[in-house]
C-alpha positions as CSV (number, residue, x, y, z in Angstrom):
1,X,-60.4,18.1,1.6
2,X,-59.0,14.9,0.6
3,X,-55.4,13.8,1.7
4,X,-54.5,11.2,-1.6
5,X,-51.8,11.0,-3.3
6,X,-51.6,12.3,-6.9
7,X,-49.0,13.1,-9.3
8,X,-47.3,16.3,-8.8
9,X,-46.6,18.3,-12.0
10,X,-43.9,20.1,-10.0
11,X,-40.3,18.9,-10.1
12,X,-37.3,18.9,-7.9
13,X,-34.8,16.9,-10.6
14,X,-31.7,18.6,-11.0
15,X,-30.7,20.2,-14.4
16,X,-27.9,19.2,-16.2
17,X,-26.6,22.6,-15.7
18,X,-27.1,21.7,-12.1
19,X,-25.5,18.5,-11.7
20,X,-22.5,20.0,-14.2
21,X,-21.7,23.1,-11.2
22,X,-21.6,20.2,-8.7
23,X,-19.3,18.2,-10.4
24,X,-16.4,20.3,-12.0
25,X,-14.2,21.0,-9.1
26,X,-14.5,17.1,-8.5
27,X,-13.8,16.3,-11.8
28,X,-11.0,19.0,-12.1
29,X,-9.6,17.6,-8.9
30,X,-9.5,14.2,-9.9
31,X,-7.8,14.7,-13.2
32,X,-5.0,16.7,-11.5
33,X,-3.8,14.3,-9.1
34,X,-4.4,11.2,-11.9
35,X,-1.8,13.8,-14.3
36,X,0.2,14.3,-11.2
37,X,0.3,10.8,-10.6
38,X,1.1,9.9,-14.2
39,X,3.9,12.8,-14.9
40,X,5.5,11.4,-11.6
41,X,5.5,7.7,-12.1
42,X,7.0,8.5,-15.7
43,X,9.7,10.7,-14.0
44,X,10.6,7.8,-11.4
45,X,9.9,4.9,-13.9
46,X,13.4,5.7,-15.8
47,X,15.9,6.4,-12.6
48,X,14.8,4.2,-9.5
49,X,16.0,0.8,-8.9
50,X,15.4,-2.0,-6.4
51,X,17.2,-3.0,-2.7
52,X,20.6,-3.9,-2.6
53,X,21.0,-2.3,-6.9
54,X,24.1,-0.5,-7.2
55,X,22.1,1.7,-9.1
56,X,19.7,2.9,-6.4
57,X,20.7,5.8,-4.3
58,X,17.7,4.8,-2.0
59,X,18.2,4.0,1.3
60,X,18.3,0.0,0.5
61,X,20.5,0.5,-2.5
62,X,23.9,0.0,-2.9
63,X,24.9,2.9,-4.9
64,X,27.6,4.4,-2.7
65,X,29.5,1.2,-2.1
66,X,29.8,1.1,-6.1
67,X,30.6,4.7,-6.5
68,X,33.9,3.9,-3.7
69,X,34.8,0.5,-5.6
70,X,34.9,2.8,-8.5
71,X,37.1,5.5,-6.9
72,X,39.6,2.3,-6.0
73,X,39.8,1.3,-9.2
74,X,37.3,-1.9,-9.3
75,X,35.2,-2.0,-12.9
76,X,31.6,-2.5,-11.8
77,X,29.6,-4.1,-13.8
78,X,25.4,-5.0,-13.4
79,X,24.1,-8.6,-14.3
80,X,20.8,-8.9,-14.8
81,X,20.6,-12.4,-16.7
82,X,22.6,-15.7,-15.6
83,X,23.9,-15.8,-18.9
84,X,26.0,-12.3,-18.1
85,X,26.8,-13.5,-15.1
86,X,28.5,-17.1,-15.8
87,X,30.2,-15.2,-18.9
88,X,31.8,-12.7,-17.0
89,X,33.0,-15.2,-14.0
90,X,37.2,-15.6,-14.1
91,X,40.6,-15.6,-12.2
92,X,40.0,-11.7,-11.7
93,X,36.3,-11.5,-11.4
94,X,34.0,-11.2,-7.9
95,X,30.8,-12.2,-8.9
96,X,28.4,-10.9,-6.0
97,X,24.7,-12.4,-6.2
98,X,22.5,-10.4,-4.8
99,X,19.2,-12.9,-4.6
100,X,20.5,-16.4,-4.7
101,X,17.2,-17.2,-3.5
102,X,15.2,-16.2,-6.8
103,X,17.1,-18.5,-8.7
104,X,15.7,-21.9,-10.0
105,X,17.7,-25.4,-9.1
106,X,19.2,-25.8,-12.3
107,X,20.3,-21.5,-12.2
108,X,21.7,-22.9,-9.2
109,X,23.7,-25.8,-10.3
110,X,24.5,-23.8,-13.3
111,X,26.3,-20.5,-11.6
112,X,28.1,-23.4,-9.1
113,X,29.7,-24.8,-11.7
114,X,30.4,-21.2,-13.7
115,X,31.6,-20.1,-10.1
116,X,34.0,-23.6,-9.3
117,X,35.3,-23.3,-12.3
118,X,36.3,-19.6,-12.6
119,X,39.3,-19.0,-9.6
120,X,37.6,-16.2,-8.8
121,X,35.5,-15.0,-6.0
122,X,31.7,-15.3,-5.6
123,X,29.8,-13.2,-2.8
124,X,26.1,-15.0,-1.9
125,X,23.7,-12.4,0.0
126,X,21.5,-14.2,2.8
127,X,20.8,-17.6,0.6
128,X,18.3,-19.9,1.9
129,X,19.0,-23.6,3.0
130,X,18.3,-24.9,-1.1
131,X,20.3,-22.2,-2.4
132,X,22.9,-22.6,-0.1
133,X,23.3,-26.3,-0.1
134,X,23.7,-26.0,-4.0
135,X,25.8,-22.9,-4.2
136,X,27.8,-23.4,-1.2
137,X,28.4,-27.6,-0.7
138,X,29.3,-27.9,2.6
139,X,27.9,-24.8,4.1
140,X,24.5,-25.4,5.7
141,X,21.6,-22.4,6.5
142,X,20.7,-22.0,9.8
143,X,17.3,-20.1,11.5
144,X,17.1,-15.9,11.2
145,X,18.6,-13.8,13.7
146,X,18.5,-10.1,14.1
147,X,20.7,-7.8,12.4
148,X,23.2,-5.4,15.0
149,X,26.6,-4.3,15.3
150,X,29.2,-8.2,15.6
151,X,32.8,-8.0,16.3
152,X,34.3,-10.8,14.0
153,X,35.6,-12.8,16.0
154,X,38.2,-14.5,13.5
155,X,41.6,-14.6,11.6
156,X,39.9,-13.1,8.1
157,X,42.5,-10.4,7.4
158,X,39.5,-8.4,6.1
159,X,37.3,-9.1,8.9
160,X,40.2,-7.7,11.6
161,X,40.8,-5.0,9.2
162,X,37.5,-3.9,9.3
163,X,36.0,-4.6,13.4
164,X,32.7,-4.1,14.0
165,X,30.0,-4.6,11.4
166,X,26.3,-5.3,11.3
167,X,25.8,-8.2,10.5
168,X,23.9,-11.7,11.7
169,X,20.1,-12.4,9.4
170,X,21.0,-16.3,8.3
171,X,23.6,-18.0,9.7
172,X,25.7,-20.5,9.3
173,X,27.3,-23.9,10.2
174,X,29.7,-26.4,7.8
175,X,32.4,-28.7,8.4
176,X,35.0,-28.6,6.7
177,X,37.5,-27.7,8.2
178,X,39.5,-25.3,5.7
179,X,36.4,-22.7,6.2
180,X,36.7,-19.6,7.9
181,X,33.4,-18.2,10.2
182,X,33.3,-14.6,11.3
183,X,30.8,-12.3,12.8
184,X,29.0,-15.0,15.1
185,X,25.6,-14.5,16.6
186,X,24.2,-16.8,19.4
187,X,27.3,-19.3,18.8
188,X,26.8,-19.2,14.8
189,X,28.7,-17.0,12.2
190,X,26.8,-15.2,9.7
191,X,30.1,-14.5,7.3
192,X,31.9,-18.1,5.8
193,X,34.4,-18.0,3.8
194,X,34.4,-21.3,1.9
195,X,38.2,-22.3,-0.8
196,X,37.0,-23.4,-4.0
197,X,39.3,-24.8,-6.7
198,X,43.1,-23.6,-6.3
199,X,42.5,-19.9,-5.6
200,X,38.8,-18.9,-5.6
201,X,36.6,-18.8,-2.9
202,X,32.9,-18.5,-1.9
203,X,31.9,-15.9,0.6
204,X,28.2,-16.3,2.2
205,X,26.9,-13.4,4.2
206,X,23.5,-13.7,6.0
207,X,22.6,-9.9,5.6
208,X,22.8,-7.3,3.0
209,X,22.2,-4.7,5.5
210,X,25.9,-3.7,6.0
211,X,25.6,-2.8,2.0
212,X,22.9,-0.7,1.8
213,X,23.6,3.0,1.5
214,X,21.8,4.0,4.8
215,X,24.4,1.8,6.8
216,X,27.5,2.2,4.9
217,X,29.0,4.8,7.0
218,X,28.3,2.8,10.3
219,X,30.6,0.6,12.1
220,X,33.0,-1.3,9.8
221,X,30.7,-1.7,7.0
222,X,32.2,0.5,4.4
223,X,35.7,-1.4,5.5
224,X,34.4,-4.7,5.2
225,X,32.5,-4.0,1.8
226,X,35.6,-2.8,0.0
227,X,37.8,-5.2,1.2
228,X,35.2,-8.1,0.2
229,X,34.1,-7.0,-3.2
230,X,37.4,-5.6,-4.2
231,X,39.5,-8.2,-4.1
232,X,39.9,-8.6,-7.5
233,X,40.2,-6.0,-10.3
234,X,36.4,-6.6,-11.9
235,X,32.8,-6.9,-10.0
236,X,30.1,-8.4,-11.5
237,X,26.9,-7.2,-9.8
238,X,24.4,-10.1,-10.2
239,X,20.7,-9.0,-9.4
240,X,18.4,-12.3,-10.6
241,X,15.1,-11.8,-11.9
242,X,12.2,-14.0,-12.3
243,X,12.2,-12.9,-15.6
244,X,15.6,-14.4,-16.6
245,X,15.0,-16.5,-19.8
246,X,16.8,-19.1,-18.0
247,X,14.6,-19.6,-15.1
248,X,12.4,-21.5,-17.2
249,X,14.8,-23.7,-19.0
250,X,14.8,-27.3,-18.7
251,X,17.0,-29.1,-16.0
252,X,19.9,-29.8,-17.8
253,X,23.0,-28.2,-15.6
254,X,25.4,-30.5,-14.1
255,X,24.0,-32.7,-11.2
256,X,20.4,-32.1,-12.7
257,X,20.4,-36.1,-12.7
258,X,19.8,-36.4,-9.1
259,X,15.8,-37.7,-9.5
260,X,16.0,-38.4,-5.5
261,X,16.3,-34.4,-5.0
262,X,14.2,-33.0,-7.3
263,X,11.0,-32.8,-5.0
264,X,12.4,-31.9,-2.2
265,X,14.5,-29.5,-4.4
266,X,11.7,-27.3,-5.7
267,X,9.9,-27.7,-2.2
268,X,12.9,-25.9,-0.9
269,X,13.2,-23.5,-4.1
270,X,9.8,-22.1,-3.5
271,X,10.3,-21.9,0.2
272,X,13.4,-19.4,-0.2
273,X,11.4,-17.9,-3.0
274,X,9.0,-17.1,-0.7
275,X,11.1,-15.6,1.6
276,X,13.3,-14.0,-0.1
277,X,10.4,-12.0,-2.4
278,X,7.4,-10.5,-2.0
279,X,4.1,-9.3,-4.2
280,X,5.0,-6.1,-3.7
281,X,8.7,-6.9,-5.3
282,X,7.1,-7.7,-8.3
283,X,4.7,-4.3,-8.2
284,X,6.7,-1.4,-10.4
285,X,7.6,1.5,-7.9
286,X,5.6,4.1,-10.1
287,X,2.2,1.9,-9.3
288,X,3.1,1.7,-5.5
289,X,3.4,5.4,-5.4
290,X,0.3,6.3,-7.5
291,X,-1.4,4.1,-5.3
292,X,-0.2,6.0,-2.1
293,X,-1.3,9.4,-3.8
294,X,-4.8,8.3,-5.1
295,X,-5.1,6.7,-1.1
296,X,-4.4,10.0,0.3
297,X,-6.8,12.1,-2.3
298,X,-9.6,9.7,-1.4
299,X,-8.8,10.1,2.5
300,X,-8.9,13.9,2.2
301,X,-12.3,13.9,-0.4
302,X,-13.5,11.6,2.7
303,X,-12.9,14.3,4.9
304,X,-13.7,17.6,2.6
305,X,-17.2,16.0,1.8
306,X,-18.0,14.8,5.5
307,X,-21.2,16.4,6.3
308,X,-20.2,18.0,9.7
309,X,-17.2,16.7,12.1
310,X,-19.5,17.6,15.5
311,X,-22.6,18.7,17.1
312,X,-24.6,21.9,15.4
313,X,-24.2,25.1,17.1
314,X,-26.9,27.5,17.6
315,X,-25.7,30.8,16.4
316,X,-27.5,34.2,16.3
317,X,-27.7,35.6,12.6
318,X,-25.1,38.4,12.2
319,X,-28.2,40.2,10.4
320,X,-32.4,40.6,9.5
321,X,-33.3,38.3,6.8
322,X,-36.5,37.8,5.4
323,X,-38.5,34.7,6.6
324,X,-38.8,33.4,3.4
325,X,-34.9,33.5,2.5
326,X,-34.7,31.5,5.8
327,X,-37.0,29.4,4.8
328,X,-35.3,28.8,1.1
329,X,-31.8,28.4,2.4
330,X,-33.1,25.9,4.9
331,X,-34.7,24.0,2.4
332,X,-31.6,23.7,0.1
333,X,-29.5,22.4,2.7
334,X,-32.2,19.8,2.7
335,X,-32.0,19.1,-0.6
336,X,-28.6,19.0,-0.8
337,X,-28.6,16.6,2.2
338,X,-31.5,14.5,0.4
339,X,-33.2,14.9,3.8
340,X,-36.2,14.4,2.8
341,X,-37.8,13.3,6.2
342,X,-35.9,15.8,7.8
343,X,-38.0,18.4,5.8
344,X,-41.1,16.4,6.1
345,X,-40.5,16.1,9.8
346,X,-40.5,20.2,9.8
347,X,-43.5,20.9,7.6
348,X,-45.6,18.8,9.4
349,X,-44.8,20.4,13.1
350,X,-44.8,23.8,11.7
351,X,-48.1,22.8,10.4
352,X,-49.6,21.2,13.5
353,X,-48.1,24.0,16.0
354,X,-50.2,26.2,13.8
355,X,-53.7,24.3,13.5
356,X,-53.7,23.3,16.9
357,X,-55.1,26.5,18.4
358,X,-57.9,26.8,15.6
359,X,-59.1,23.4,16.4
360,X,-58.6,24.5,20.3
361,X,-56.3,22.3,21.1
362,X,-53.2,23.8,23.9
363,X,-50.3,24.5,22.1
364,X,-48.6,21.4,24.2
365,X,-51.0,19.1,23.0
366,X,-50.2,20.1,19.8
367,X,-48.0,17.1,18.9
368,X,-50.2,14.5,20.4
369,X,-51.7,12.7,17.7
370,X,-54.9,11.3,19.8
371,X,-55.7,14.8,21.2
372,X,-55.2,16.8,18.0
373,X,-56.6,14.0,15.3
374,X,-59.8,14.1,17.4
375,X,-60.2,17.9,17.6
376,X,-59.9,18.1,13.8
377,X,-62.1,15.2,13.0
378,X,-64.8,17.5,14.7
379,X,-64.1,20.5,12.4
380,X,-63.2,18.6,8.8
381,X,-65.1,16.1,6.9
382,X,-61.4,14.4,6.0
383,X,-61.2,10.8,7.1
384,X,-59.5,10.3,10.3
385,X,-56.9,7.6,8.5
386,X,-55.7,10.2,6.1
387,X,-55.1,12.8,8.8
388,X,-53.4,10.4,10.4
389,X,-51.2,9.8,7.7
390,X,-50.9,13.2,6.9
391,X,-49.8,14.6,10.2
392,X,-48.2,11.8,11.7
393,X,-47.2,9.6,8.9
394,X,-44.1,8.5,7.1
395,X,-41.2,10.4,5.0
396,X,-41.8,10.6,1.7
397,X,-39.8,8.8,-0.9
398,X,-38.8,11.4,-3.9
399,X,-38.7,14.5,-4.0
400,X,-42.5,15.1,-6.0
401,X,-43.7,13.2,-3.2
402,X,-42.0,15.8,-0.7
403,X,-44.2,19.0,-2.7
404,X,-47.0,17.0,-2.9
405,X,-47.1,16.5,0.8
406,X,-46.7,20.6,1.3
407,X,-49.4,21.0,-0.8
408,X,-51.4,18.9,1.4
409,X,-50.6,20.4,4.6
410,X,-51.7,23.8,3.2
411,X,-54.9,22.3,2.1
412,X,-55.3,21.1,5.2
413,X,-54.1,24.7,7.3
414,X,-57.1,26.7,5.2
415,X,-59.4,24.3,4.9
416,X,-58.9,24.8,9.4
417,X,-59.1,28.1,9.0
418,X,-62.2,28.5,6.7
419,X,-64.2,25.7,9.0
């Protein structure tokens, strides 16, 4: 008997057939949720709008504030390009800009001017220190502060009218003296009202929370909305976009002279950019949610195709079955498992616990390679390195190798027997 190691003509590869039963409900699975995902990105893609969109009936939209301008009597319309916006600016016009942040220095200067010169009224939403400073001379940004429930705290007829609101985010400070501050927050207001030309202002808020459709009902906020953006007959809803033609025009807007400002300028553009926006502002809704769905499918797959979630339990069999189904079944679940020294591990104890007593070695001995190598050295001419190996050695690598080694230890069990 000799323990080498040939090529086995047997072999364990899995048919096509095989491989093809294994894969379909993966497959299948994996094409519903990508159709799923597809069919409802598609479905979203057409209706859903950002934060603070008069559009969106999300909880950050502004829908329902637009739907009670409307019932009032105020003509809403959405901006989504400076030029719409500058165009539509007059004497009976509230231009509300909803990210003054996103805009470049010279959109800045640009809607300043439009604004100055229109007599009408222009509502800024939680502009940065840049944005401010260009948009609103005079008015200077001041650091964050939470957003709850302010009294206003001023003569603002619409303010008084309207109590309570939540406000605060970015607040406030200027000078001059013809400015009215409302809703302060740690000694600074977060609402100025600043007179431009002979009968237009410019309102500055630090938060846009107090327009979104989840907190339009709470407090004053629905009061102070209305009263704010229906001043005058017409609203032009501004929403900026980094894909505004304009944003990449040159600097050519009144005041675009000033060399001295430029750097620090853009420093400051990018730095409200930044917080103003996101990467995940500038991901389409649709992708965010297939991402969430395609997340949670490979979460559950994790779990569906997790091997065992705790300790085996021993279990008596509900029936008789034949020792060779057993045996069969067993080995399947090895070879599903790839367990290949698992299964090499088994054949060779069941081996030894069964040539131990015809070599006369104690059955607790049987496992002990010194004790058992040397009683089988005395009944076999096999060399005691390949015995070794073949008893106590190491897991084999494929799955031929795996047969071969069964083949062995049978050799090895009658060659025992027949000594």
């Amino acid at each position: 008997m000799t323990a080498a190691t040939t090529a086995s003509p047997t072999s364990t590869a899995r048919t096509p057939g095989q491989i093809w039963t294994r894969a379909r409900g993966i497959l299948a699975a994996v094409l519903i949720l990508v159709v799923a995902g597809i069919t409802f990105a598609a479905v979203r893609s057409g209706t859903h709008y950002g934060q603070l969109d008069p559009r969106s009936a999300d909880p950050k939209g502004s829908r329902a504030v637009a739907e009670l301008l409307k019932t009032r009597g105020i003509s809403v319309t959405v901006a989504t390009t400076l030029d719409e916006a500058t165009t539509a600016t007059g004497p009976d016009t509230t231009l509300l800009v909803a990210r003054p942040n996103l805009l470049t220095r010279p959109q800045q200067l640009r809607l300043e001017a439009a604004a100055s010169a229109s007599a009408g009224r222009t509502l800024l939403i939680a502009p940065g220190p840049a944005a401010t400073a260009r948009l609103a001379p005079g008015v200077r940004a001041e650091p964050h502060h939470a957003v709850s429930a302010l009294a206003p705290s001023c003569e603002l007829p619409a303010a008084r009218r309207a109590g309570t609101a939540d406000l605060g985010g970015t607040r406030y400070t200027t000078q001059d003296p013809g400015t009215v501050t409302c809703y302060p927050v740690a000694g600074l207001p977060s609402l100025v009202v600043l007179p431009t030309g002979t009968s237009g202002d410019t309102v500055v808020l630090g938060s846009p929370d107090f327009l979104h459709n989840e907190r339009l009902d709470k407090q004053g906020n629905a009061s102070l909305a209305l009263q704010l953006l229906g001043s005058r007959p017409h609203l032009v809803w501004y929403l900026p976009s980094l894909t505004d033609p304009s944003a990449t025009a040159d600097d050519h807007a009144p005041g675009g002279g000033n060399e001295e400002q430029s750097e620090g300028g853009a420093r400051d553009d990018t730095t409200d950019a930044a917080e103003e926006s996101n990467f995940l502002d500038l991901v389409p809704s649709g992708w965010l949610w297939g991402t969430l769905q395609l997340t949670l499918a490979a979460v559950l797959a994790a779990v569906w195709r997790s091997r065992r979630l705790g300790p085996l339990v021993t279990e008596q069999l509900p029936v008789a079955i034949r020792a060779s189904e057993s045996a069969e079944g067993r080995s399947l679940l090895y070879r599903k498992a790839n367990a290949r020294d698992r299964a090499a591990d088994a054949l060779r104890a069941a081996t030894r616990t069964r040539i131990a007593p015809l070599a006369g070695v104690p059955a607790r001995d049987a496992h002990t390679p010194d004790v058992l190598l040397t009683a089988l050295s005395a009944r076999i001419t096999a060399p005691d390195h390949d015995l070794s190996n073949l008893l106590f050695g190491t897991a084999p690598s494929t799955d031929a190798a795996l047969v071969l080694l069964a083949d062995q230890l049978d050799a090895l069990e009658r060659e025992t027997r027949t000594s």
